[in-house]
C-alpha positions in Angstrom: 217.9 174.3 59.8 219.8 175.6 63.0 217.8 175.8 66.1 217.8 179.2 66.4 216.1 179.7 63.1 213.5 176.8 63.7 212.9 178.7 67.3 211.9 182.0 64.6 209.6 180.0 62.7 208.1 179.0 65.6 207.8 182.3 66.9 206.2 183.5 63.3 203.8 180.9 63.9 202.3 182.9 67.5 202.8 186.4 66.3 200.1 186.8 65.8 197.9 184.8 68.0 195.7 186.4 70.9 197.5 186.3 74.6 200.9 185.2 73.2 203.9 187.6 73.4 207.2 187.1 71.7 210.9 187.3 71.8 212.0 190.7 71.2 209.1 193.1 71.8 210.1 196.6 73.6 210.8 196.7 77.3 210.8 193.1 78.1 214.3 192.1 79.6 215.7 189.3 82.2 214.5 186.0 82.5 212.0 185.1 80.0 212.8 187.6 77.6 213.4 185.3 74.9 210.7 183.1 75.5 207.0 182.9 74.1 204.7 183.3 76.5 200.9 183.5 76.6 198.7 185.6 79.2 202.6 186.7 80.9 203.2 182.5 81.1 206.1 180.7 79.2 205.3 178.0 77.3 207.9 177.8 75.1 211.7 178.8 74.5 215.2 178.0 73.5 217.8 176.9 75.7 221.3 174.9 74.8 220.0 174.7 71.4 217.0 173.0 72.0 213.2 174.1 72.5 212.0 173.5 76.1 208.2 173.5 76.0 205.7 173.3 79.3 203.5 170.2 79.4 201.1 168.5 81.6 203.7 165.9 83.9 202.2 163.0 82.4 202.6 164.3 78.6 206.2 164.9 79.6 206.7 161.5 80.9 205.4 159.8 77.9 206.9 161.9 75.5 210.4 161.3 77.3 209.7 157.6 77.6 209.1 157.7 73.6 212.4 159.3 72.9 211.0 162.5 71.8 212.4 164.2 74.4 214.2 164.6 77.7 214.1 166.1 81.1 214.7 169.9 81.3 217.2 171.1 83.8 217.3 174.4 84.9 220.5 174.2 86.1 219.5 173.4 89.3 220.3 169.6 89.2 217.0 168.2 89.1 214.2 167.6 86.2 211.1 170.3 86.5 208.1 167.7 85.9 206.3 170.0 83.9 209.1 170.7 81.2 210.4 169.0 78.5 213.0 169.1 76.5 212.7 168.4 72.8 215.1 166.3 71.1 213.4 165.8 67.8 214.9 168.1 65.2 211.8 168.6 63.1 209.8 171.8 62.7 206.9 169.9 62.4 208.0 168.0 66.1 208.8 171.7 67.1 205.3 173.6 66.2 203.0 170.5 67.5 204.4 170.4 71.1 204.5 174.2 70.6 200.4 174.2 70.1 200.4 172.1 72.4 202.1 173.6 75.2 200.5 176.8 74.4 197.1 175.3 74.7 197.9 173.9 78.0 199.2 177.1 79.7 196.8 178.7 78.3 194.1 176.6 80.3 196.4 176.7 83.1 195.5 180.4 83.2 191.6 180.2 82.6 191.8 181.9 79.6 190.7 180.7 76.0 
């Protein structure tokens, strides 16, 4: 499965779940506009082929330090603490970190 298509299936899994916006829906341009967000906060997207999700630092870390993923870049030339980048190629990989990352920005927010 190609990245892009894994990214859809993981935007089929938030449809339709309460706070989250997806990709595509009307008027939403510019940065962000391909990401999924929840309460008007990314927590997920696609960039270079891979999904970039928004953790708690020390999630990151040890996720990085297991090899299931790597920094995330913004192109600024140096690692956001908070963001990861997932190198396993699993949808499985792809919609756990993508619960989780939802959960944790949705705390981040106060919301539930």
């Amino acid at each position: 499965m190609l990245p892009e298509e894994r990214f859809n299936a993981l935007v089929d899994e938030f449809r339709a779940s309460p706070g989250v916006s997806v990709p595509g829906e009307p008027g939403k341009r510019g940065f962000g506009s391909n990401a999924l967000k929840v309460h008007g906060s990314i927590f997920a997207m696609i960039s270079g082929g891979r999904l970039v999700v928004k953790l708690p630092r020390q999630r990151v870390e040890t996720l990085i330090g297991t090899g299931v993923g790597a920094p995330f870049d913004a192109g600024k030339g140096r690692a956001m603490r908070e963001w990861l980048t997932v190198t396993a190629d699993d949808q499985e990989s792809w919609l756990a970190l993508g619960h989780e990352a939802c959960d944790f920005v949705r705390s981040q927010r106060g919301t539930q």
